[in-house]
N, C-alpha and C positions, 0 to 999 in steps of 0.2 A: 526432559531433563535426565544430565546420566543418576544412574542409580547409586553411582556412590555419593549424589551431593542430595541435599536433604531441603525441605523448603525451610524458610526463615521461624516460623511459625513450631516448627516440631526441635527448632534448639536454644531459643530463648524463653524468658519468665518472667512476663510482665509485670510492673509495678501491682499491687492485689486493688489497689484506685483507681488505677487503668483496665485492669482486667474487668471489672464489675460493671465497668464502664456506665459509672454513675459520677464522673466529674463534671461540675460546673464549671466557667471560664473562671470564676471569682477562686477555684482554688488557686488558681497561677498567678492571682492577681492580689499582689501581698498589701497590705493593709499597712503602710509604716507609720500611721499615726496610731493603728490602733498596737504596734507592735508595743510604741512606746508608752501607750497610757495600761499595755497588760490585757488588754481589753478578752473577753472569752468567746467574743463572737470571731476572733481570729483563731484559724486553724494551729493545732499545736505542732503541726511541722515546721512554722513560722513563729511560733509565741515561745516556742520549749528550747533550752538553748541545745541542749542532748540533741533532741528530735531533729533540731535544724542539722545540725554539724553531719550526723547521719544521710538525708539526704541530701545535702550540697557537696556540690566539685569541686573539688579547690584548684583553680586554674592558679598558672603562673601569675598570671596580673594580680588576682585578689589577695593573693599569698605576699608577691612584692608590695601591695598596699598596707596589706597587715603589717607588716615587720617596718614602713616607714611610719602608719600612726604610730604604733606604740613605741618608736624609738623619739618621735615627737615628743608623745605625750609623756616621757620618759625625763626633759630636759636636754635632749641633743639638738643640734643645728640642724638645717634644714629648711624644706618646704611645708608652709604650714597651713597654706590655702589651695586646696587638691579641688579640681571640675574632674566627675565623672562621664566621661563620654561613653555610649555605645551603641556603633552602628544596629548590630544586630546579639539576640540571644545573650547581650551580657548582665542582662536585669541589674539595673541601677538601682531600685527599690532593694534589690537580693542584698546588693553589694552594699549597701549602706546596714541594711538587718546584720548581717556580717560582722558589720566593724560594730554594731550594736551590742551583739551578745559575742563578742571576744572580750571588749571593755568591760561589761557587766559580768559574765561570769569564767573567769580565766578559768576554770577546772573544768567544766565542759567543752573550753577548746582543746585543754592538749587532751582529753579524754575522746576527743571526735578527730582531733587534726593531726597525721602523723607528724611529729617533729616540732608541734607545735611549741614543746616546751624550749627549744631553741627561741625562740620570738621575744623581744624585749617587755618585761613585766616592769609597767608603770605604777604599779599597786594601785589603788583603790581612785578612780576616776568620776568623772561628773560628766552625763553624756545629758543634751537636751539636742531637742529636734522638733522639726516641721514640717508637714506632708503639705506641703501647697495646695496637691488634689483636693484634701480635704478641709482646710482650712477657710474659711469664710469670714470676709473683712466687716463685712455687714451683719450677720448673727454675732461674728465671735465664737470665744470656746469659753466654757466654764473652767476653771483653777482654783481649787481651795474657796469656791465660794466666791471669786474675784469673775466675773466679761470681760473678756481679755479681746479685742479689736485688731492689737498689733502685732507685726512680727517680732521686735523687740518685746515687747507685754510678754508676749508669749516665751519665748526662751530664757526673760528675767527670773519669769515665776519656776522654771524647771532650774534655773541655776540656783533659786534662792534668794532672791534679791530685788525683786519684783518693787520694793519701798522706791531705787533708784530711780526706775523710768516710770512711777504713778503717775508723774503732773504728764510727760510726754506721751503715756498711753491714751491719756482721757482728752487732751488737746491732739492727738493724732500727728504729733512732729517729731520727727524722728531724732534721737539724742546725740548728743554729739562724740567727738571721739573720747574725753577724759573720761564721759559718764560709763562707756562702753569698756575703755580700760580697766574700769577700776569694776563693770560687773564679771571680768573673765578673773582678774587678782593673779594669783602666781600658784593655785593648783592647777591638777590636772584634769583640762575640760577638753571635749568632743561635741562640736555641734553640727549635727546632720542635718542637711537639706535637702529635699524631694522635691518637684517639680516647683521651686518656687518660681517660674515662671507665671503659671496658672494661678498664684495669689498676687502677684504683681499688676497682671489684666486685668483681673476683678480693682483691685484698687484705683483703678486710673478713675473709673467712676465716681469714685469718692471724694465730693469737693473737701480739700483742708485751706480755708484761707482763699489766696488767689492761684494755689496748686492743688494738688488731689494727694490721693493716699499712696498710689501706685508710685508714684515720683519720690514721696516721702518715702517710701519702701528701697527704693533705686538708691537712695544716698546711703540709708542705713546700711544696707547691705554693702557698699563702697566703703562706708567706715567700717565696720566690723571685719571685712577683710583687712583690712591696713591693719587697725589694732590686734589681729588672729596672729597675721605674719611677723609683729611686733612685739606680739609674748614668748614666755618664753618656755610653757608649757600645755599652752591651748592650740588644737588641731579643729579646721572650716571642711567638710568636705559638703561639696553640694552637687546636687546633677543636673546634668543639663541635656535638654533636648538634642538630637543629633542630626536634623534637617529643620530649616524653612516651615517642612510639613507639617513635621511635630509639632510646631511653633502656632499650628495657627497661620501660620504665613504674618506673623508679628516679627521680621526680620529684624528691626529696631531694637527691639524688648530682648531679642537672641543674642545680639550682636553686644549689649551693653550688659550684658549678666555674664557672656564670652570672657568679656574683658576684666574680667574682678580680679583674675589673675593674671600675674604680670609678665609671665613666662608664659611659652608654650610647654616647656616639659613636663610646667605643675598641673599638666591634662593627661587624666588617667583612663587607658580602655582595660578596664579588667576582664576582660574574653577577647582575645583575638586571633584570629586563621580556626585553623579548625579542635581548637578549644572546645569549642562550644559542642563539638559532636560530644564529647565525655560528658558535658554540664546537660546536655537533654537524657541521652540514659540515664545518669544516673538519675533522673528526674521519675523515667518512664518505665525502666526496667528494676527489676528487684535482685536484679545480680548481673554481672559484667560476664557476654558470651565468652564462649569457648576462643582460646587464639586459635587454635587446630579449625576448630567447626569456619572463624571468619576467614579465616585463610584459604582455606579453600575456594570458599564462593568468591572470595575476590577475587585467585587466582581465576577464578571459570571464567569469570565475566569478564576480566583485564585482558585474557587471553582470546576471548572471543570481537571484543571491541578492535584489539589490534592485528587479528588478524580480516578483520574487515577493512580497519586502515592499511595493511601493507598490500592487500589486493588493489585498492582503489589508489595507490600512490602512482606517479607519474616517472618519478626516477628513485636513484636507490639513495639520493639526501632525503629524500621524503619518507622512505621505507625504514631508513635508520632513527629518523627522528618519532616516526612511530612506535618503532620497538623501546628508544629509551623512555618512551611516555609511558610505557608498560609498567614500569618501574613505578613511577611515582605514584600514576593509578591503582595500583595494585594492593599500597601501601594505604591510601586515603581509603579506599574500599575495605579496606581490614578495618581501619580507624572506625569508620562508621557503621559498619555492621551492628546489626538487623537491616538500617538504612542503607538506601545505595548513595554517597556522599550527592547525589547531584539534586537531590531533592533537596538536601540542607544545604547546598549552595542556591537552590531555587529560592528559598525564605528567604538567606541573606544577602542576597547580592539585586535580585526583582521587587518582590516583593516588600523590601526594605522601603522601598520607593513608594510606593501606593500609604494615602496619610490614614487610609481606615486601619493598617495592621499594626496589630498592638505590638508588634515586636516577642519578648520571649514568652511572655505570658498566651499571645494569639496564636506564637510557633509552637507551645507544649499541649495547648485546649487542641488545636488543630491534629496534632500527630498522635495525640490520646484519643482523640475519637477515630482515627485512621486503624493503627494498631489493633485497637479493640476489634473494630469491625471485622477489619479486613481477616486479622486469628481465628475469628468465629465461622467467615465465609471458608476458609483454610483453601483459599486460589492459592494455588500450587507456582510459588516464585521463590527465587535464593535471595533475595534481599525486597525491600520495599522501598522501590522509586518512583520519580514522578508518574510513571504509566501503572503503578498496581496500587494508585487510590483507588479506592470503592465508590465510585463517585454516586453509583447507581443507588447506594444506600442514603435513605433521608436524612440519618441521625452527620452522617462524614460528609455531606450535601451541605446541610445547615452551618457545620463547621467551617466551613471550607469560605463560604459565600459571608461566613460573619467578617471571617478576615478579610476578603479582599473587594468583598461589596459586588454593587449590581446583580444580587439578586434576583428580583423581581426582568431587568430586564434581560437575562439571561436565560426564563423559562422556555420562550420560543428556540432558542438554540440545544439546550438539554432535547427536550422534545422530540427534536426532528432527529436531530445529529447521533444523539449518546443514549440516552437514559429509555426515550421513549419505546411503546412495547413495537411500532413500526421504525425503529431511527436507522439512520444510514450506515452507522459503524455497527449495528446487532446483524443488520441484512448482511453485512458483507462476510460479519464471521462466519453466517450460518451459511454461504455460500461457499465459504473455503471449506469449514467443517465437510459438506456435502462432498467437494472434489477429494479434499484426505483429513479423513475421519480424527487422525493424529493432531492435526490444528482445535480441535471441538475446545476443547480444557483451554488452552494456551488463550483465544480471545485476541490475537492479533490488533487488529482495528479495533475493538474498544480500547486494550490499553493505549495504541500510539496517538488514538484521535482524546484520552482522557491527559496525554501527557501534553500533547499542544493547548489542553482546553489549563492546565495548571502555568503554562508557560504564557498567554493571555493575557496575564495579568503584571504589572509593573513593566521595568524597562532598567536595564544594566546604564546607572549616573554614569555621565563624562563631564568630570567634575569641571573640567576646564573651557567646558565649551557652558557650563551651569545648565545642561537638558541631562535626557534618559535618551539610550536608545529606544526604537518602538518598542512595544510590546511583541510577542511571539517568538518563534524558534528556528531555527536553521536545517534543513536538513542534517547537515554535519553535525551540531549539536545534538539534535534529536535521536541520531540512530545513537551516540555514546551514552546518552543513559538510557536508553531504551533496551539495548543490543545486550543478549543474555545464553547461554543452553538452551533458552525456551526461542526464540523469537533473534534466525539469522539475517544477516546485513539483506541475501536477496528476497527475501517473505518481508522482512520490513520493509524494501522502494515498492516491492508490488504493494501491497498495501496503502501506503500511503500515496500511490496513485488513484489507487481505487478511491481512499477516501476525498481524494484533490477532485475527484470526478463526480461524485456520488452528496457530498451533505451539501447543505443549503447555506449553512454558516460559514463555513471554514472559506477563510480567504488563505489565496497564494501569488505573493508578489513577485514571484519569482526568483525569492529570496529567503522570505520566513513565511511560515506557515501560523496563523493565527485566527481563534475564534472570533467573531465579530458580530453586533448584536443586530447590525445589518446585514437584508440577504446577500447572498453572490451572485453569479448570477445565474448559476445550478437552481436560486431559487426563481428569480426571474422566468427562466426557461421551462422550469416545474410547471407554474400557469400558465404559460403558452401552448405546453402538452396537453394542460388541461383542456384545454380551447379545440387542437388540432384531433383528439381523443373522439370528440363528439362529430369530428365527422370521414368515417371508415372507408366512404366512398376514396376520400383523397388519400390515406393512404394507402391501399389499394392500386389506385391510380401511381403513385410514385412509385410500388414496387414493382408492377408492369415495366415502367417505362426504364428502371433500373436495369432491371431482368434483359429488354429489349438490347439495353444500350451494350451489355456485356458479353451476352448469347450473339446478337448480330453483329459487333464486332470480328467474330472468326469465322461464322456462317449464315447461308441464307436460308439452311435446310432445317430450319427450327419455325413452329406455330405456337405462338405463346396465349395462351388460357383459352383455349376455342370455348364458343358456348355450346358448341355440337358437331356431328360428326360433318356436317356438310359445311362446315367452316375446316376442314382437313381435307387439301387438296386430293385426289387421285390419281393414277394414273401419270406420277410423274417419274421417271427412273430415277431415284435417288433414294437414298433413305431420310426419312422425316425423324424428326426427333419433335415429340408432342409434350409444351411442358402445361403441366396442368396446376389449374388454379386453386391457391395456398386451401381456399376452404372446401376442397376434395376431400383433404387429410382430415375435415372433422365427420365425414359421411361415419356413416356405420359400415360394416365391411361386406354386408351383401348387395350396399345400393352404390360403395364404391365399384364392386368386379362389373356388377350389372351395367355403370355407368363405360367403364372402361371398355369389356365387350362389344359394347355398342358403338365407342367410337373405332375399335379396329376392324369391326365387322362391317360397317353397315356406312354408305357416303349418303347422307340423307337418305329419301326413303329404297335409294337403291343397294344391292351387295355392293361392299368394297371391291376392287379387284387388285389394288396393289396392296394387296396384306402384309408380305413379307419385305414393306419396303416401309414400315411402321414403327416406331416405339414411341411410350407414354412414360417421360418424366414424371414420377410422382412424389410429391411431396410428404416430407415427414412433421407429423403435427408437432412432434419434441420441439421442434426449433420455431415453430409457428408463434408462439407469444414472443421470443427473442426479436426475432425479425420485425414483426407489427412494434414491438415496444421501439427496438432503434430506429425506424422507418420514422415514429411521429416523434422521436428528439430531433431527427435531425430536420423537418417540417418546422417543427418547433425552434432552430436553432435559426431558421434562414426567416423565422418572421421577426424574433428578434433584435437580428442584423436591420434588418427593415426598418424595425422601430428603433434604431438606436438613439436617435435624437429624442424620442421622446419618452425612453427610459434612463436618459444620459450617462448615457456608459461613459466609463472611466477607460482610459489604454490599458488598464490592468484588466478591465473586465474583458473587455473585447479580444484581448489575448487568451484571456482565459476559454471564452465561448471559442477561438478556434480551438484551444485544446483539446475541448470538451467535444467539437465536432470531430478532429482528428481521430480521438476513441470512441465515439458511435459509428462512423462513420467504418471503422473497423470490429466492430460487432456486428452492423450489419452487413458489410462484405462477407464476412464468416459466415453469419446464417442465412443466407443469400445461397453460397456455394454449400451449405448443409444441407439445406431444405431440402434439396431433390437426392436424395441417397438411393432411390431404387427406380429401374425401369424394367416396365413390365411391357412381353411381347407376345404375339397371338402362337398358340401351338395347336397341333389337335389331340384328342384324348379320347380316345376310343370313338373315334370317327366325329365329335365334337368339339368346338372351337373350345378353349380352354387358354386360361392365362400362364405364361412363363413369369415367375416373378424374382428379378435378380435384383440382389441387396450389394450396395457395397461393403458395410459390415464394415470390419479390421481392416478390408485389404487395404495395403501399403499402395499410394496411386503418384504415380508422381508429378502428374502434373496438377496446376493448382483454379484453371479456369472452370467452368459449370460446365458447360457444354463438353469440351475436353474432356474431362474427368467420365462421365457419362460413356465416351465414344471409347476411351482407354476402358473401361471395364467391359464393354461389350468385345473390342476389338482383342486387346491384349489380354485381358485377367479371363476373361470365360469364352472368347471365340463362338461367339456367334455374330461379329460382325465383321465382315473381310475388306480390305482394299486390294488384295489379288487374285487371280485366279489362272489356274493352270489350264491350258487349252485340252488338255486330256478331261478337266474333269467339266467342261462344257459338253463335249462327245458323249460321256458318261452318263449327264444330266438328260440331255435332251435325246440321248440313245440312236445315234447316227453311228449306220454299218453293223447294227444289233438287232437280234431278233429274227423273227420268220419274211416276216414285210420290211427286209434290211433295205432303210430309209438311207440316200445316199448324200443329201443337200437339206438344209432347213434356213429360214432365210433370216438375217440376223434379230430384226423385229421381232418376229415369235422367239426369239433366246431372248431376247433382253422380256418380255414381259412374262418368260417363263418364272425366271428367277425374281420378280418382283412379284408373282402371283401366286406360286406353287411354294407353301409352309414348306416340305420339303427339300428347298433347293437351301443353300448358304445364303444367308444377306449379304447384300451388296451396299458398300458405301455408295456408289454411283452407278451409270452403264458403261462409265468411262472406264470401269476395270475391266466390263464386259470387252471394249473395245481393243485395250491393252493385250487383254490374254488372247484377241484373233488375232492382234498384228503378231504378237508371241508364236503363234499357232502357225501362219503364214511362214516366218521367218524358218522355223522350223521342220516345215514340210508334213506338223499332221494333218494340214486341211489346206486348199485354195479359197481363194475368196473372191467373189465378182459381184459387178452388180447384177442385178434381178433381169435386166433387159437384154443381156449378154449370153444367159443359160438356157439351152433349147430343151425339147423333151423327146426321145426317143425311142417308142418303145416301155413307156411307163420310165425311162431312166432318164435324168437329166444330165446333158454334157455343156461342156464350155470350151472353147477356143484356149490354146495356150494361152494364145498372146492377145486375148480379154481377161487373162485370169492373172492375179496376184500368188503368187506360190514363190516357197525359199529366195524369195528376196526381205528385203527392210522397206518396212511400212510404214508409215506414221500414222498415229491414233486419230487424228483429224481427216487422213483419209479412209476410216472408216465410216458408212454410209448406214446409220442404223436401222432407216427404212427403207432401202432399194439395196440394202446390201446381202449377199448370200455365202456361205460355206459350203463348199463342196467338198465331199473325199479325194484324194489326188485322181483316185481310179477313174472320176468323172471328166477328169481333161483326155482332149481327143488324142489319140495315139499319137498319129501322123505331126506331129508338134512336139521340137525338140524340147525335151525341160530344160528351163532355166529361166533367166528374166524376161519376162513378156516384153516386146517391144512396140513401141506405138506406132499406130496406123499412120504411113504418110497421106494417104488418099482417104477424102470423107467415107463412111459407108452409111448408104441409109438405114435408118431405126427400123429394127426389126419386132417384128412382135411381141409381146412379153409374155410366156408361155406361163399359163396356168401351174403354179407347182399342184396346185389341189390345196384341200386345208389340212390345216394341220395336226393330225389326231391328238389327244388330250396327253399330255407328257406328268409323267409320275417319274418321283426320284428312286432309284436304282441301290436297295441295298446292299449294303458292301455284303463279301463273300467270306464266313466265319475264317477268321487267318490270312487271311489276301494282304498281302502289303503290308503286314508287319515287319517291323525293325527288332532285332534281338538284341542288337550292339552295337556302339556310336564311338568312333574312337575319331578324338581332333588333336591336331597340331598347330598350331598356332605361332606364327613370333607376334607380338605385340608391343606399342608402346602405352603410356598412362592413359592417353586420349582414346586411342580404339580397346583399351582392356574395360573401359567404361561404356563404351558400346556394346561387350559381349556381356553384361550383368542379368540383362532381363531375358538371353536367350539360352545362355545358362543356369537360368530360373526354373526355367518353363521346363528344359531339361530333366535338372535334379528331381522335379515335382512328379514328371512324368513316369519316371523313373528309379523312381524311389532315393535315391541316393547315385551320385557321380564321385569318382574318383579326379583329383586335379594332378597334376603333377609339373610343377614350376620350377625351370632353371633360368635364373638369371646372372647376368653376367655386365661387370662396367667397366670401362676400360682405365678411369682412375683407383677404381677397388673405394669401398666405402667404410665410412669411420666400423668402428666395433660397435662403440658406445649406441651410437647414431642407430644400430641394425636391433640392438639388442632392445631399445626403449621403443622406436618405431616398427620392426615389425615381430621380430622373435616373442617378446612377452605379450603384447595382443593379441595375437595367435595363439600363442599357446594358454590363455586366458579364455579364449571363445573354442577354440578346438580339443576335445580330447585325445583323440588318433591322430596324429602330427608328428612329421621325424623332420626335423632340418637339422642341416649339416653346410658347417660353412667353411670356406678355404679360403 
């Protein structure tokens, strides 16, 4: 997070109710029958009219309700029969207490409401009311010593007049319209209704006659609207449930309490859009944040959001319509501040939908135990969104599952997924924390996997089709209220791959992403592994045959896990590359060297002889549990597929499991080509076999196969393995025309297994380089070559016929003959024989003896001479295009390295001349960004 933006937590000041965090859901959950009987077991933020006006929000709606009751109950025209509706957060219970204590005590409204003394003053009023919730047809309520059974009973006795409807209360029939006229009269009265739905249901049970109470409740309520709308200074407000859900799924009962009014505009939402964000602060907070402090953080996060959407846009209509999103984002994020608006879109718009959420009283218990918690954990975020619940904490856990239910079947998903001390989003943080320390705080996957677990729940109504969409969340969706300073667009898809890979819950339809209280089939696959776990032989077995298919693919000079060394060919000219078996890497390190040793020394119980045509791929145990873990997913992934019928996978699963094989399947190619980072090769050390041990470490390799990588770090990075060789330095090696006993021929057999036998010679990739550097050597005239059957012996000296002998002509590698073949110094061809190209015999000759060369004394390499052959200075000229400047990179490597540092010096030249712009972005400021010492100059 930058340092000038502050978490949410160090600028705001909780409600001291919230802070304590000691509220029950029953604070949020207003009592309107006990408002109006006074009652003391109602909280006095709710009973005290001061108390209330203090913490309530006067949204526009409750404000425009106020100014038409009292202009009603004033004597003005008008609507006189008001339904409360409210989808979300607008507390219809609130809204009714409202109109209760502005009626009853006008000096505490303008004393709480600015401006309230603008509002039409009806003087002294008669307000009665009914809470349905708590109203019971069958006990009844006590009044003045009267059991009162009816809804009329009930509202007579608070009007006064209770003598009127005696006979209709105690015979349970509802009175008719004169009786009801004449109990409203021509003062000014308010009759509030609370859920009378909930005492309509209960009455349907109650036989009256050849009908019941609930029906007689249906008509009264149909008269006393008419007669409400028909006074001329009596105001009906009543609330009504805002779904089916609410209802009970009593559509009937909904639908006919809808209609009491005869309009639709006489339906009042007193919270609408985001209203409601001001009505939960002031609920939650004990004072309204800083504008300066929320601006900013909204500014961060508006700005981070879209610039995630104009990366990801397609064309620049899309990149524009991003940026003016900014806008309005930017502004609702101020609006909501402490909250990041998308969580209070998350209550009102999902949430709304599911029939367990109490609506604003489950949204304020809810966000009152969030707040508190989350203050006291002080997780370091600029606002609090769907992804910085605390889910982990029991107390905002309980809250959370009160409102939107499924609890209990929800623990096996908390468990694995989120909460648990093993779960799938803790492993992953604690894996990223590991690669950059900087992630540890931040929590990545817990909050995006805790944001799709709040997103789970409900489904956005399409009122027109009468469904929800599914449950869950969209990528798109998800990164915009996720995406923060803390947590960018590319740390969030990683992530949320990981988690798409890794829990056992989380489904992905390749659409939305949603917790589910069924496995995936990550979980599915989990048990399979379990299965494939218990037996090592098979994997094992699968990473050989891996290894075989990838290594043998580009050569045949690879021995894969010998159990010994007489499983390690000899004696063949080539170089071996030995890879050894993964549980090498767990030996300890003196029965490793000991084991190794043994295979370069020793071919069963005889000495090696081709030592220097050896090396041992050794495995590194780091990647050893990687390896073995992806090896038995993907084991596990193809038993699966096997069983599909009779795990009945779904097309969503089955996609899913190749995803899930696509990324094992690339974890283990990665620790595949890990595993072997070092090879070790036999040297001597003070006259003792001793191990060379080479790491690849850092170096930079560029190619990406096992085998490859291996041969590149011997060949190119540290030069100890060659595929050339100079015909000079064969001469040198084997010491022809050197020394006292100047040896003048040696036959090519004994070169090729000098160099695969004598630690001092260069390794050879093959003998076929051996071959190349005679025909080189021929061509060039530092040696002839013939075969063995051709060379006589004279005198202790061996000669050859011109014209059997190959000398400064062109050879082919294939005509070289590696066991009947011989080099000779030119001095050995007979005088009398013109040089040049031997020509062939017209006429047979018969085979002649094949002279004894003798053997051949034991050959040692030839230390160089202190200074011999050094280079002081290297100066190149070059013209080059793109393609061959990219050919000289790793020779001007090897160079620089060599040599501590090279000087370049580049003139180029085009014959169109190139932009400025184009020179200056492309290559002048990258340059001059990575080089200090740099002069360009451009015409």
């Amino acid at each position: 997070m930058r340092e000038d933006l502050r978490p949410w937590f160090e600028t705001v000041h909780l409600h001291p109710d919230v802070e304590s965090g000691g509220l029950a859901t029953s604070t949020f959950a207003i009592d309107f029958g006990g408002v109006l009987a006074g009652a003391s077991s109602v909280p006095g933020v709710y009973r005290d009219s001061n108390a209330f006006w203090q913490a309530t929000h006067l949204t526009s709606g409750i404000r425009r309700l106020l100014d038409e009751v009292l202009t009603r109950l004033s004597g003005q025209p008008g609507d006189r029969v008001l339904q409360l509706r409210s989808p979300f957060g607008g507390g219809k219970s609130h809204v009714l207490v409202s109109l209760y204590h502005a009626v009853n005590d006008r000096e505490a409204l303008n004393a709480g409401v600015p401006d309230a003394d603008g509002l039409p003053n009806p003087g002294k009023a008669i307000t009665a009311g009914v809470d349905g919730e708590k109203f019971d047809p069958t006990t009844g309520t006590e009044v003045n010593g009267i059991r009162i059974n009816t809804l009329w009973g009930l509202l007579a006795a608070q009007l006064g007049c209770f003598g009127m409807v005696q006979e209709q209360e105690r015979q349970r029939v509802s009175p008719g319209g004169e009786t009801v006229q004449n109990m409203l009269g021509d003062k000014p009265i308010l009759i509030l209704l609370d859920e009378v739905l909930r005492y309509v249901e209960r009455g349907l049970g109650i036989p009256v006659g050849e009908t019941n109470l609930g029906r007689q409740t249906l008509e009264f309520l149909q008269t006393l609207a008419t007669e409400v709308a028909n006074s001329t200074k009596a105001v009906m407000v009543y609330s009504l449930q805002a779904s089916s859900g609410e209802a009970f799924g009593n559509v009937g009962l909904l639908n006919t309490l809808d209609h009491l009014v005869s309009r639709v505009d006489t339906k009042r939402e007193p919270v609408v859009g985001d209203e409601i964000l001001n009505v939960l602060k002031k609920r939650l907070l004990s004072s309204p944040p800083q504008r300066e402090v929320s601006g900013q953080a909204a500014q961060a996060i508006a700005q981070m959001v879209t610039q995630w959407k104009v990366a990801g846009a397609s064309d620049d209509g899309t990149r524009r319509l991003a940026q003016d999103e900014q806008i309005r984002l930017n502004q609702r994020l101020a609006d909501a501040y402490p909250f990041h608006v998308g969580l209070i879109d998350l209550m009102k718009e999902r949430w709304a939908s599911i029939p367990e959420f109490q609506r604003t009283r489950g949204a304020l218990r809810f966000l009152a135990a969030v707040t508190c918690k989350a203050k006291k954990l002080t997780r370091r975020s600029l606002v609090l969104g769907p992804c910085d619940v605390p889910i982990d904490d029991p107390d905002v856990r309980n809250a959370f599952f009160t409102e939107v239910g499924q609890r209990e079947p929800f623990q096996a998903v908390l468990e694995h997924d989120l909460t648990g001390a093993n779960a799938r989003a803790r492993r992953i943080d604690l894996r990223l924390a590991q690669q950059n320390p900087g992630l540890s705080a931040v929590r990545p996957a817990m909050r995006l996997a805790t944001a799709i677990l709040m997103y789970s729940f409900g489904g956005i109504p399409r009122e027109e089709a009468g469904e929800s969409l599914p449950s869950g969340i969209t990528e798109k969706d998800l990164l915009e209220v996720c995406l923060s300073p803390e947590i960018d667009g590319i740390t969030a898809q990683s992530v949320l791959k990981s988690l798409r890979d890794e829990c056992l819950y989380l489904h992905y339809d390749g659409v939305r992403y949603c917790f589910k209280t069924i496995p995936n089939v990550n979980k599915i696959l989990e048990d399979e592994a379990e299965n494939v776990r218990r037996q090592p032989g098979e994997i094992s077995k699968f990473i050989k045959d891996e290894l075989q298919k990838k290594v043998g693919q580009v050569t045949n000079a690879a021995i894969i896990w010998p159990e010994g060394s007489s499983n390690i060919p000899d004696t063949e000219p080539r170089f071996l590359m030995v890879y050894l078996h993964p549980e090498f890497a767990e030996k300890t390190e003196r029965d490793r060297e000991s084991f190794a040793l043994g295979l370069l020394t020793q071919y069963g119980p005889q000495p090696r002889r081709f030592r220097n045509g050896l090396g041992l791929a050794v495995p590194d145990r780091r990647q050893l549990e990687g390896l073995r873990r992806s090896a038995c997913y993907l084991l596990a992934a193809e038993q699966v597929r096997n069983k599909r019928s009779t795990y009945g996978l779904t097309k969503e699963q089955l996609e899913q499991l190749k995803e899930r094989e696509r990324t094992e399947r690339g974890g283990f190619d990665s620790a595949l080509r890990a595993i072997y980072s070092a090879v070790w090769l036999l040297k001597m050390d003070d006259g003792k076999p001793a191990l060379d041990k080479i790491e690849i470490g850092g170096r930079p390799l560029s190619e990406q196969g096992i085998h490859e990588r291996l041969i590149q770090l011997l060949k190119d990075v540290e030069r100890k393995l060659f595929d050339t060789l100079h015909p000079q330095k064969i001469l040198a090696h084997v010491r022809i025309g050197t020394g006292d006993n100047e040896r003048n021929s040696i036959q090519v057999s004994v070169i090729r297994d000098a160099f695969f036998e004598s630690l001092g010679f260069p390794r050879l990739i093959s003998d076929d380089v051996i071959a190349k550097a005679i025909a080189r050597g021929i061509k060039d005239g530092t040696f002839a070559y013939a075969l063995k059957n051709r060379v006589r012996e004279e005198s202790g000296k061996y000669t050859v016929k011109r014209g059997d002998a190959y000398y400064q002509r062109e050879v082919g590698v294939d005509e070289i003959d590696m066991e009947a073949g011989v080099i000779l110094l030119p001095g050995c061809l007979e005088a009398d024989q013109p040089v040049g190209p031997a020509q062939p015999d017209t006429q047979p000759k018969p085979p002649e003896p094949v002279p004894d060369i003798g053997p051949t004394p034991p050959i040692t390499p030839v230390p160089p001479t202190p200074g011999q052959d050094k280079i002081k200075t290297v100066k190149l000229n070059m013209k080059l295009t793109k393609q061959m400047l990219y050919k000289t990179f790793e020779a001007l490597g090897n160079l620089a390295g060599e040599a501590g540092n090279i000087r370049v010096v580049v003139e180029a030249e085009s014959i169109v001349g190139m932009e400025r712009n184009w020179f200056r972005n492309a290559v002048r400021e990258p340059l001059e960004e990575s080089i200090k010492e740099i002069d360009i100059k451009e015409n």
